[in-house]
C-alpha positions as CSV (number, residue, x, y, z in Angstrom):
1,X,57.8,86.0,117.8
2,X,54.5,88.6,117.7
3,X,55.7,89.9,121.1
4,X,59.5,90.4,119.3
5,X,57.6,91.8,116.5
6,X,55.3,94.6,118.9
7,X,58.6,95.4,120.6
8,X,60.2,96.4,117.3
9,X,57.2,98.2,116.3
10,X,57.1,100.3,119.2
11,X,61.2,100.5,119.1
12,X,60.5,101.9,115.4
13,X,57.7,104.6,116.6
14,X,59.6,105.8,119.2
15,X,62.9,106.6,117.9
16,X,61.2,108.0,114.5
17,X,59.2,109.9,116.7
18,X,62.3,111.4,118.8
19,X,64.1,112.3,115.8
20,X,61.2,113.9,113.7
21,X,59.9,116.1,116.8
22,X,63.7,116.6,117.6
23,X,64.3,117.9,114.1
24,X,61.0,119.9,113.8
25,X,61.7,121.9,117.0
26,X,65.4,122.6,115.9
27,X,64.7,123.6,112.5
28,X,61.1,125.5,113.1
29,X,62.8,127.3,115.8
30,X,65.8,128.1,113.8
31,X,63.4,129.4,111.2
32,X,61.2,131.4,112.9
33,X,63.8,133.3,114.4
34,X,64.7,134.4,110.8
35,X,61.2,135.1,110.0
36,X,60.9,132.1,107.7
37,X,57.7,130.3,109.1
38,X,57.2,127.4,110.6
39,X,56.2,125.5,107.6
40,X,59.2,125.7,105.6
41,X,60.9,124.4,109.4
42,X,58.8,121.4,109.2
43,X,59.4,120.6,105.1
44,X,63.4,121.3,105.7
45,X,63.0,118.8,108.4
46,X,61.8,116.2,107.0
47,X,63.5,116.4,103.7
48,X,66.8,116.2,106.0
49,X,66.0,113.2,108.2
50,X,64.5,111.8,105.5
51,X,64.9,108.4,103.2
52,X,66.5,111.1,100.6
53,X,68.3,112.8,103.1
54,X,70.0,111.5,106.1
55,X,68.0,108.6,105.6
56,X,67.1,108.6,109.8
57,X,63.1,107.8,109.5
58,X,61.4,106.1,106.4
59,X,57.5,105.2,105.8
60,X,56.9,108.5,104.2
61,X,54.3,107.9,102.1
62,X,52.3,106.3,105.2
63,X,52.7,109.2,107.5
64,X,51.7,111.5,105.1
65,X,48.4,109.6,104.8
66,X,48.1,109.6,108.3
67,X,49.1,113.4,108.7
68,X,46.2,114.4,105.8
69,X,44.1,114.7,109.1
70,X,46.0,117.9,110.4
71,X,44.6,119.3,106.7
72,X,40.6,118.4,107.5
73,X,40.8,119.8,111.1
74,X,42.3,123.1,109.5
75,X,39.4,123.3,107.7
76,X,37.0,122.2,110.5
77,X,38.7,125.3,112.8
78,X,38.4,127.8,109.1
79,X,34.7,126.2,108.9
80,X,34.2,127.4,112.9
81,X,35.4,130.9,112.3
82,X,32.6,131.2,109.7
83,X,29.6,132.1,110.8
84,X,26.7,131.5,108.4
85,X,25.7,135.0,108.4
86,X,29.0,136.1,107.8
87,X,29.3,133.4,104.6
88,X,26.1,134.6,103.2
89,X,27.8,138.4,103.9
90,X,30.9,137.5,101.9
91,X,29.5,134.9,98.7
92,X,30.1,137.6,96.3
93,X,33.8,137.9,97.3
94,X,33.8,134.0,98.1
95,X,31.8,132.8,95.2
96,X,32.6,135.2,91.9
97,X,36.3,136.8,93.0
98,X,37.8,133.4,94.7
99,X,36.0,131.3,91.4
100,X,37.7,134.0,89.0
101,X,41.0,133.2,90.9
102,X,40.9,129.8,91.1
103,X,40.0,129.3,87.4
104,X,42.0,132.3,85.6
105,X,45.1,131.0,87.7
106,X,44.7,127.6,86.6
107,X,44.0,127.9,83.4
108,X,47.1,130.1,82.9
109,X,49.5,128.2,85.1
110,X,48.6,125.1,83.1
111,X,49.4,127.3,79.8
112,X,52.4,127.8,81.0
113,X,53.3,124.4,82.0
114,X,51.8,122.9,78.7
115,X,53.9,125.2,76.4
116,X,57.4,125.1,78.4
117,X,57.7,122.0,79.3
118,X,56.0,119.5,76.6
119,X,53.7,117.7,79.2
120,X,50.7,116.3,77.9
121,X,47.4,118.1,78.4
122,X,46.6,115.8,81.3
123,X,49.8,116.3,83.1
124,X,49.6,120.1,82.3
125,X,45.8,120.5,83.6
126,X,46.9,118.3,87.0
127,X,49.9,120.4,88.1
128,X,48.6,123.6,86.8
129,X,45.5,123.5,88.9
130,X,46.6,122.8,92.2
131,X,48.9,126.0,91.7
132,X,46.3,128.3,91.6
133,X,45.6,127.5,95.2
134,X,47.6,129.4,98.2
135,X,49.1,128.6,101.0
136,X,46.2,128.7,103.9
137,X,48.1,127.3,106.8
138,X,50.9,130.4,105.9
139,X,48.0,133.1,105.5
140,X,45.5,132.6,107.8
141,X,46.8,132.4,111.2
142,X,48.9,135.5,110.3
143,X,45.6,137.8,109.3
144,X,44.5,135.6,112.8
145,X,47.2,136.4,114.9
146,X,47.2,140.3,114.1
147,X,43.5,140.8,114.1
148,X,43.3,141.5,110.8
149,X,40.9,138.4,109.2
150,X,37.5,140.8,110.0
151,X,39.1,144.0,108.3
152,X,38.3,144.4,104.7
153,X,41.4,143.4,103.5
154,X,41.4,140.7,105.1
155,X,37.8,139.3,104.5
156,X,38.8,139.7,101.0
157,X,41.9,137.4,101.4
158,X,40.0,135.0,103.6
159,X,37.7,134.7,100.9
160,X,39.6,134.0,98.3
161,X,41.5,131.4,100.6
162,X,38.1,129.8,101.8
163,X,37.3,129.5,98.0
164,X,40.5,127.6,97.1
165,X,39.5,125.2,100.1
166,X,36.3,124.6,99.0
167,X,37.6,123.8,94.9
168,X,39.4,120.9,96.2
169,X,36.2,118.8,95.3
170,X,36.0,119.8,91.7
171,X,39.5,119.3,91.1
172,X,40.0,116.0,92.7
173,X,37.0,115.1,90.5
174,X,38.9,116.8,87.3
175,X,42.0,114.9,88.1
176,X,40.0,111.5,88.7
177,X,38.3,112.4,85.3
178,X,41.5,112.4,83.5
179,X,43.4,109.3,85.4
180,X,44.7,106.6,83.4
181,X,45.1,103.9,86.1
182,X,42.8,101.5,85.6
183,X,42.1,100.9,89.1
184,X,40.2,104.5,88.7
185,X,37.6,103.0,86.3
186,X,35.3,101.7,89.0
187,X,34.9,104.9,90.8
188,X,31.7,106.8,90.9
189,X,31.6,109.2,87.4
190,X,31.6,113.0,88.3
191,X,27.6,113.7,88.0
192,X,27.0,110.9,90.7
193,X,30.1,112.7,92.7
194,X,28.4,116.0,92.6
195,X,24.9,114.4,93.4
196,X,26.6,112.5,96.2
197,X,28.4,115.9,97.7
198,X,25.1,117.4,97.6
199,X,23.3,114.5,99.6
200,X,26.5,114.4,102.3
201,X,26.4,118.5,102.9
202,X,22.7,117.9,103.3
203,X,22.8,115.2,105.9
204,X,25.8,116.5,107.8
205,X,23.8,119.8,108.6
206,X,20.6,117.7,109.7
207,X,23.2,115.9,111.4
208,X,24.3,118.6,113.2
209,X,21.2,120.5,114.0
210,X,19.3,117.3,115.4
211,X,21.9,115.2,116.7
212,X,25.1,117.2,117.6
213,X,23.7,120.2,118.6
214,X,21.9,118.1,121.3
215,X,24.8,116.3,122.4
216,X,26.9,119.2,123.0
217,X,24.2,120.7,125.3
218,X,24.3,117.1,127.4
219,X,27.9,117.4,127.3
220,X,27.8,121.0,128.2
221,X,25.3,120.2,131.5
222,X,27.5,117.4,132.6
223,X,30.4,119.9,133.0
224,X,33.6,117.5,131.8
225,X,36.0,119.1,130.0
226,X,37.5,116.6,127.9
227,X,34.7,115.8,126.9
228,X,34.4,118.3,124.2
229,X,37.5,116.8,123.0
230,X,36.2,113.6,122.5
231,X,32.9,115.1,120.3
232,X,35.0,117.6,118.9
233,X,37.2,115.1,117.2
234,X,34.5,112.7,116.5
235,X,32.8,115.6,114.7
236,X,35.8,116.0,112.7
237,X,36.6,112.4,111.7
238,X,32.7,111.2,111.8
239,X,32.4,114.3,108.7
240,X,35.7,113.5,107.1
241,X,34.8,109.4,107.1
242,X,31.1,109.9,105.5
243,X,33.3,111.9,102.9
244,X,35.8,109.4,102.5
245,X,33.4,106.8,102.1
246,X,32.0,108.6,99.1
247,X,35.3,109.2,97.1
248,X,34.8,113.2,98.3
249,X,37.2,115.4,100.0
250,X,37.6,114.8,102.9
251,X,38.7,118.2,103.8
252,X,35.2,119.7,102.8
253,X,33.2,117.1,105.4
254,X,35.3,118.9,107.8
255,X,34.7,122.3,106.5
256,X,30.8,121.8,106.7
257,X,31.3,120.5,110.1
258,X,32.8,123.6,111.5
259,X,30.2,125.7,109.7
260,X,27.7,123.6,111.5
261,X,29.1,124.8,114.8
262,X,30.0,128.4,114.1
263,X,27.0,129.6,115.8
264,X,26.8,127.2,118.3
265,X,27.6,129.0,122.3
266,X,30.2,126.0,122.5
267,X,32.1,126.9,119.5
268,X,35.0,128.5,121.6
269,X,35.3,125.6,124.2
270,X,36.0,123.0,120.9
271,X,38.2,125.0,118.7
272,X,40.4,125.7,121.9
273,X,40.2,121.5,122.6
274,X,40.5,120.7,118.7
275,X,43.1,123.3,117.9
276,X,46.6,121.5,119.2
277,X,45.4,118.4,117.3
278,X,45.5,120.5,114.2
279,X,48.8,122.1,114.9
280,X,50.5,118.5,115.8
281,X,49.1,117.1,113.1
282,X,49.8,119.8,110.6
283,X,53.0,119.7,111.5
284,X,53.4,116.1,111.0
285,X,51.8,116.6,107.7
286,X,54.6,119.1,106.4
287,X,57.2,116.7,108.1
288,X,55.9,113.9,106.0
289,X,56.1,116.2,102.5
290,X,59.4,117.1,103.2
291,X,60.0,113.2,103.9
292,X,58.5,112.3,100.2
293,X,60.1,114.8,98.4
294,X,62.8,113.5,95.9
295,X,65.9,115.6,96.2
296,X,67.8,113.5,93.6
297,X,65.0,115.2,91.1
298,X,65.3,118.3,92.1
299,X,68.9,118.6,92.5
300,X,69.0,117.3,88.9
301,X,66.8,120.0,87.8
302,X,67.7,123.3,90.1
303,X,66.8,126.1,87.4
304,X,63.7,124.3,86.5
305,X,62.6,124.2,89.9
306,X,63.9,128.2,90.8
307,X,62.6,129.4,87.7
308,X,59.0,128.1,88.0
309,X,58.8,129.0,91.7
310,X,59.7,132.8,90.1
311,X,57.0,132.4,87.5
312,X,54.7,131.3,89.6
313,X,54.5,133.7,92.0
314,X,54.9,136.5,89.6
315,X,52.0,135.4,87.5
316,X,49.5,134.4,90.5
317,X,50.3,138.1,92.3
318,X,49.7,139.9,88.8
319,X,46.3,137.8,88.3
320,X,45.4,138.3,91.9
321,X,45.9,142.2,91.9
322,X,44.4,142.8,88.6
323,X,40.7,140.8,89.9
324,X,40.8,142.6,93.2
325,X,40.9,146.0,91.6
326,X,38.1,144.6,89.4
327,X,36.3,143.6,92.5
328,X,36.7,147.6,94.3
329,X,39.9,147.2,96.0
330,X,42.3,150.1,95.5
331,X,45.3,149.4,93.5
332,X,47.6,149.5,97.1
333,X,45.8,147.0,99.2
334,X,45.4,144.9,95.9
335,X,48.4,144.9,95.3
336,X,49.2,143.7,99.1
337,X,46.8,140.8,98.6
338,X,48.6,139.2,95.5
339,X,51.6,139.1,97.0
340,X,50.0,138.0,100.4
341,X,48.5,134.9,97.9
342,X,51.2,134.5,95.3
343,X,52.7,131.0,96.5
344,X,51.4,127.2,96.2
345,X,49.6,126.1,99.0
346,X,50.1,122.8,100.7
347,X,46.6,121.3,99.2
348,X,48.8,121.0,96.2
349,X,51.0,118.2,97.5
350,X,47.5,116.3,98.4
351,X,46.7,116.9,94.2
352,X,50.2,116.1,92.9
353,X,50.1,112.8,95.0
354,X,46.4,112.1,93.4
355,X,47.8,113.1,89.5
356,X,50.5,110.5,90.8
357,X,48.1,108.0,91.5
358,X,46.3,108.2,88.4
359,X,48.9,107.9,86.1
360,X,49.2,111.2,84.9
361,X,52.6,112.7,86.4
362,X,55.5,110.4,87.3
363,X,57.2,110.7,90.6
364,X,59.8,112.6,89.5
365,X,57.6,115.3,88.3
366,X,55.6,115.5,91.4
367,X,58.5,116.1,93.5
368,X,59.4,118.5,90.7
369,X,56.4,120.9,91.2
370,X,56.4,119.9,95.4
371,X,60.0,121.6,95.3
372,X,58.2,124.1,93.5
373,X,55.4,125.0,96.1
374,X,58.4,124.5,98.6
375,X,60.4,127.5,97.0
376,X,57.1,129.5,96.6
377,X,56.8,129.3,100.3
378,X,59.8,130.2,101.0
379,X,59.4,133.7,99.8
380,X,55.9,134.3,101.6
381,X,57.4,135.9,104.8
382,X,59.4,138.8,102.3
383,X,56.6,139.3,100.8
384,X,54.1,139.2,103.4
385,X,56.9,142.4,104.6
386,X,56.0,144.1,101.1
387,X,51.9,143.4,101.5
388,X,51.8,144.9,105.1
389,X,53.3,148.3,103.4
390,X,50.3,148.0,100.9
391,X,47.7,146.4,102.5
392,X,46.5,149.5,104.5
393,X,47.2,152.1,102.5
394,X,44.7,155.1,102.6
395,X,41.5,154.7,100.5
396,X,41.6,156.8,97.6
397,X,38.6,158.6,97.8
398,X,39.7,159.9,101.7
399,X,42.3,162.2,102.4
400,X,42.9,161.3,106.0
401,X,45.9,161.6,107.5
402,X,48.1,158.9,109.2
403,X,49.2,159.2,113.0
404,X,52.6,160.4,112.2
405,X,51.2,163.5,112.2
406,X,49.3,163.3,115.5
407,X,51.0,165.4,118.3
408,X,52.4,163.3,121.2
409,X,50.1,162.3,124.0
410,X,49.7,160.5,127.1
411,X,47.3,157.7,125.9
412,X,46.3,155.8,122.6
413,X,42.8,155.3,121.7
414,X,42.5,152.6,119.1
415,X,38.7,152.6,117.7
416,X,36.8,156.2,118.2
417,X,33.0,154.6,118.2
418,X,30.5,154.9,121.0
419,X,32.5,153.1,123.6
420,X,36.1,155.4,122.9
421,X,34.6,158.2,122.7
422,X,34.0,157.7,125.9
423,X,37.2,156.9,127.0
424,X,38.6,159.4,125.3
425,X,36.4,162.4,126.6
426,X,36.8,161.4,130.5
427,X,40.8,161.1,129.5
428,X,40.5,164.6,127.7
429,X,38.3,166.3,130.8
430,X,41.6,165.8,133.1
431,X,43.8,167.2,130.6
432,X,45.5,164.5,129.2
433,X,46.9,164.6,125.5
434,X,45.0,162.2,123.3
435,X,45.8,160.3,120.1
436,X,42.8,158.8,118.3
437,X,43.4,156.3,115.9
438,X,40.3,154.7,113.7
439,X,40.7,152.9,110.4
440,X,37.2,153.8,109.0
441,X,37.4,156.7,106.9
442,X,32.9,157.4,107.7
443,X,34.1,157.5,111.2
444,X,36.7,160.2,111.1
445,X,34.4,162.2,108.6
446,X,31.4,162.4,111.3
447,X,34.3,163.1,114.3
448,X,35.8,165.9,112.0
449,X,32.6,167.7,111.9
450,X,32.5,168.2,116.0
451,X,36.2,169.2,115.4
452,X,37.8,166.2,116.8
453,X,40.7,164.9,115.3
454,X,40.6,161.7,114.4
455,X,43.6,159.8,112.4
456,X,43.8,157.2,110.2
457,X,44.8,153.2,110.3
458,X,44.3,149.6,111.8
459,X,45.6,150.4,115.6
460,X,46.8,146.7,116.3
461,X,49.1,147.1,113.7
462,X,52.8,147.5,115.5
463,X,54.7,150.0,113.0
464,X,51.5,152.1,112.8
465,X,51.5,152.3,116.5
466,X,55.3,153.1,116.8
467,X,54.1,156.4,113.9
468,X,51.0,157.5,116.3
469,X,53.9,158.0,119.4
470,X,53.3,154.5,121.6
471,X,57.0,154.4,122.4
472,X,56.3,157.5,124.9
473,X,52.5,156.7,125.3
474,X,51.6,155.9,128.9
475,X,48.5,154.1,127.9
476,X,47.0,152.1,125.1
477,X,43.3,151.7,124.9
478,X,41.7,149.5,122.3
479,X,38.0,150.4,122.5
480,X,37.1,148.5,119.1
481,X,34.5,146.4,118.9
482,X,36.5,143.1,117.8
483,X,35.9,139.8,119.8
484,X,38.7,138.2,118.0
485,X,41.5,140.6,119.8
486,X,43.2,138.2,121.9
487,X,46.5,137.3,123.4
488,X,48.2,136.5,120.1
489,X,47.0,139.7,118.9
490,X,47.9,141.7,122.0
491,X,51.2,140.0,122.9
492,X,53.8,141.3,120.5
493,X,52.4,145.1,121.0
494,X,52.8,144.6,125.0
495,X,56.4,143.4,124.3
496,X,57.4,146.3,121.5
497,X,55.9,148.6,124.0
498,X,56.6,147.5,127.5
499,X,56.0,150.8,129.4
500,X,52.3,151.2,127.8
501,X,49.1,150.3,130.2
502,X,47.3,148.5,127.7
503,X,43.5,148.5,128.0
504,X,41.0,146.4,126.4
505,X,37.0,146.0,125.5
506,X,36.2,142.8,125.8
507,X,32.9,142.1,123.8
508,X,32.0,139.1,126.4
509,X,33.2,136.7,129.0
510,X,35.1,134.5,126.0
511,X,37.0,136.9,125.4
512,X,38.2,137.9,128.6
513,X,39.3,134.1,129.3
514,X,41.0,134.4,125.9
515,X,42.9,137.6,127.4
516,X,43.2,135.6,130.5
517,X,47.2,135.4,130.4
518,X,47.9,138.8,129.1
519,X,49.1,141.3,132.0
520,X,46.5,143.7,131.1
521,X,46.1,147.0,133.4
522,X,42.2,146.4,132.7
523,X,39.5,144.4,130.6
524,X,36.2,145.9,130.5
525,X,33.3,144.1,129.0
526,X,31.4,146.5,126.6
527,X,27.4,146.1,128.3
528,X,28.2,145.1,131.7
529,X,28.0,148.0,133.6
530,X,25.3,149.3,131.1
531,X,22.8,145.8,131.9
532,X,23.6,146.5,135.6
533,X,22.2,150.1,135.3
534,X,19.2,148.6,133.8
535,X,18.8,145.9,136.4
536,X,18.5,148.7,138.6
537,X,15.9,150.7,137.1
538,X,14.1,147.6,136.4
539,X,14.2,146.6,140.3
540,X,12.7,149.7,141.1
541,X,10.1,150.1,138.6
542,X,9.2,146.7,140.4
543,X,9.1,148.4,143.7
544,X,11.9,146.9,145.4
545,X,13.3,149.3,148.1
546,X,16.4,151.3,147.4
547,X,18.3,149.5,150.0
548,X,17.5,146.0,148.9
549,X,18.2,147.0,144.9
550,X,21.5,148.4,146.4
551,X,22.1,145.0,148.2
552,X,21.0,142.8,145.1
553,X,23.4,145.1,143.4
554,X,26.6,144.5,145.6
555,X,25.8,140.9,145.9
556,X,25.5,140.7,142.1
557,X,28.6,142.1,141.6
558,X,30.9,140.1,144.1
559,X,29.1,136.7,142.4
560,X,30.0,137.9,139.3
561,X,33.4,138.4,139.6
562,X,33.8,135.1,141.8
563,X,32.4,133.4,138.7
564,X,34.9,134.9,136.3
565,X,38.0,134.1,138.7
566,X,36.4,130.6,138.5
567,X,36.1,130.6,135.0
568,X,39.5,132.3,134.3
569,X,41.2,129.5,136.7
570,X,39.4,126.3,134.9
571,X,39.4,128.0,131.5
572,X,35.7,127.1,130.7
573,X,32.5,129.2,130.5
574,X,31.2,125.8,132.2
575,X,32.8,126.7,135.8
576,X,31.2,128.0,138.4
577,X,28.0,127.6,136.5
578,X,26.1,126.4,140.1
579,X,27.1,130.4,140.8
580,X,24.5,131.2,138.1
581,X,20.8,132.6,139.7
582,X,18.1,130.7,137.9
583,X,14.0,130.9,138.8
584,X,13.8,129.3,142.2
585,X,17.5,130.5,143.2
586,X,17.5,133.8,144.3
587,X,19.9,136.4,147.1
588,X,17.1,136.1,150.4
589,X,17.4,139.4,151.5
590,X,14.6,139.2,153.9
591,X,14.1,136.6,157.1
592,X,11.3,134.5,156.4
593,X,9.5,134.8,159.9
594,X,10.0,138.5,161.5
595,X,10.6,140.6,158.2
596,X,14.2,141.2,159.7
597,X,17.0,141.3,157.4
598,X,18.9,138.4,157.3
């Protein structure tokens, strides 16, 4: 009978499992190739081969639970990307514009809600205040992807994001603090909450700097791959657990986790071992919400549902623009990041199924406002379309003009700092016709004066580059100092421009094994030729003859690059680490008896 019962079990988990990844390829294909998104492919998915759809795979509710992880190791990867000096760099714009949004949004949303709809208070405040939070798995990797997360648009989106992610503590505790399920009554009241968030942040850094810090430098000496796997998830789910435990977010034990590790010189190896986790189980997590959502509800209701998606993202854009021009933005790029941040996010389907729980929203209303979010989503990839027309519009204050008026040249020089100018003067020397491309206005002001003509805009951007002339360019060189240019960045602009060299400056060896599958016509890395030079000098203010420094020299050089084939072939900064000269391992130039050279 148990072994009948295992095989049915397994029976169940496989063909579920066929048709769910079945449907999400079909339909996240299908709606990428109309510019949709993958996440609206994965909720149209599951609300098809779901129990109110097709009715092919059940247990909805259980794999959403399950598929909640895919939400924490998003925030463990966001929480890597953060450096702490970057987070103490951006608190104003986390901390007083992100709190502004968060709170002005909420509070009108729930207005809204409260006065059209005749909800109760409760039921008002718990589906109003998950709407003021935006969609980060729609944003994010898009400002990833195009290199745009480190510009200043997009540091101001990302913080406004990174605060929504972080207010998922207070408002599960709001929402707790209204229920009206009696099973609540037990839990923990919201002072002892906030004391106990405050104690778990606290021992998951010590955590970190005494215990994981040490155990991914044993793990990093022993040279296994998959092992970073292993502590990288345990990382993930040891945070989220303690969290758990404590009736906190789970999400933020994650969050703190990654921060933990965003300095740390493995932070590259785990997010690369972490990050299809996240995808899979993101995707299963969308799957799952589509699966829950109650069609019969929202078929019922249609102009409900349309009209709140409409009023919703009307009111959160016009809130958002209005506090980023408040907070220096010009009016354009503002403008760009409320429509960039006008839907729901998918952190409100976790708080619609807590206001479920506590009795405040029936079902039915819950898969009222899901739809909601749903429709909200839907309209992020137009208006992402609109935002990129805004978002890097010229300041102001600078009249700089665009590369549509550059004059045709042979080569593209994106970033016109120390290292393109460079470039750009050897190019020049031979006669070749230049186009110069920088998007910081104090840059082009200090070129101008030595009469170089420097024009304005973000060069990884593909429209700008079709305006400065890359359709005839023969080379494009981006000599800007960004370590997060990578293939994903770099791939659509070698596609839309397949005649174009492209060129990059790679600011270490990460990066180049990030670049590692792009057909580049040449990565340089920004100080390596510089160090060399000064290896040089320093072997011969030592005294070493000129031949031997010229010997050290070649020999340095051909290790180096067998190290970075190595590396490039294993995709680890761990290979070929034996290749490495320590004290005690040097090149023996000399023979030790006879002085001859060996």
């Amino acid at each position: 009978m148990e072994a009948h019962q295992a095989v049915s079990a397994t029976d169940i988990l496989l063909s579920e499992g066929v048709i769910l990844l079945g449907a999400a390829v079909l339909f996240v294909m299908l709606f990428r190739r109309f510019g949709l998104g993958a996440v609206l492919g994965y909720l149209v998915a599951g609300a098809l081969v779901g129990p109110q759809g097709l009715g092919l795979v059940g247990g909805g509710e259980s794999k959403l639970a399950i598929a909640e992880i895919g939400i924490v190791l998003l925030l463990f990867l966001v929480g890597l990307e953060l450096h702490p000096a970057r987070l103490w760099r951006l608190k104003r714009d986390i901390f007083a514009l992100g709190l502004a949004q968060v709170v002005l949004c909420g509070c009108i949303l729930t207005a809204i809600i409260f006065y059209s709809t005749g909800f109760s208070w409760g039921a008002a405040i718990a589906l109003g205040l998950p709407l003021a939070l935006s969609s980060t798995a729609q944003v994010l990797p898009g400002l990833k992807s195009s290199g745009r997360i480190n510009s200043p648009f997009g540091e101001k989106v990302f913080s406004i994001l990174l605060f929504q992610d972080l207010s998922i503590v207070p408002l599960i505790t709001i929402v707790a603090a209204l229920s009206r399920n009696p099973a609540d009554a037990g839990g923990p009241p919201g002072w002892m909450m906030a004391g106990y968030t405050v104690a778990a942040i606290a021992g998951l850094v010590l955590a970190g700097r005494f215990i994981l810090r040490p155990l991914l430098g044993l793990v990093g000496r022993m040279g296994e791959r998959e092992m970073f796997v292993v502590v990288g998830l345990f990382t993930v789910l040891a945070a989220a657990a303690l969290m758990h435990s404590l009736h906190l977010s789970t999400a933020l034990g994650a969050f703190v986790a990654g921060v933990m590790l965003a300095d740390s010189p493995y932070r590259h190896e785990i997010e690369a071992d972490v990050e299809p986790f996240r995808s899979i189980l993101l995707g299963l997590f969308f799957l799952a919400v589509g699966m829950v959502l109650d069609l019969r509800a929202v078929a019922a209701n249609p102009l409900f549902v349309l009209s709140m998606a409409v009023v919703l993202v009307a009111t959160k854009a016009a809130i958002i623009t209005g506090l980023a021009r408040l907070f220096g933005m010009e009016w354009r790029p503002a403008l760009g990041a409320g429509l960039l941040l006008s839907q729901g996010g998918e952190f409100g389907f976790v708080l619609f199924t807590q206001a479920q729980n506590a009795l405040l929203i029936a079902p039915q209303a819950a898969s009222l406002f899901a739809a909601i979010v749903t429709f909200s989503m839907a309209t992020t990839p137009f208006l992402m379309l609109f935002a990129r027309r805004f978002e890097f519009a010229k300041p102001r204050d600078h009249d700089l003009p665009g590369p549509e008026d550059a004059p045709r040249g042979s080569a593209i020089i994106v970033g016109y700092g120390r290292f393109g100018q460079t470039v750009a003067q050897m190019l020049m020397g031979h006669g070749f016709g230049v186009t110069l491309i920088d998007k910081k206005p104090a840059q082009i002001e200090v070129s101008s004066r030595f009469d170089m003509k420097v024009y304005y805009g973000d060069g990884t951007r593909i429209d700008l580059l079709h305006r400065a002339g890359a359709d005839e360019a023969r080379l494009i060189a981006f000599c800007i100092d960004d370590p997060s240019l990578d293939s994903r960045a770099l791939q659509p602009i070698a596609e839309a421009f397949p005649h174009a060299a492209l060129m990059v400056r790679a600011f270490d060896r990460r990066q180049v094994l990030e670049l590692q599958d792009m057909d580049l016509a040449g990565i340089v890395r920004e100080v390596y030729e510089s160090a060399i030079c000064m290896g040089v000098q320093a072997m011969q203010s030592l005294g070493v003859p000129d031949e031997e420094v010229e010997e050290v020299e070649r020999q340095y050089r051909q290790n180096d690059a067998q190290r970075m084939a190595l590396q490039t072939e294993h995709g680890s900064l761990l290979a070929a680490k034996d290749l490495m000269y320590r004290p005690g391992k040097s090149m023996r130039l000399l023979s030790r008896g006879d002085g001859e050279k060996a």
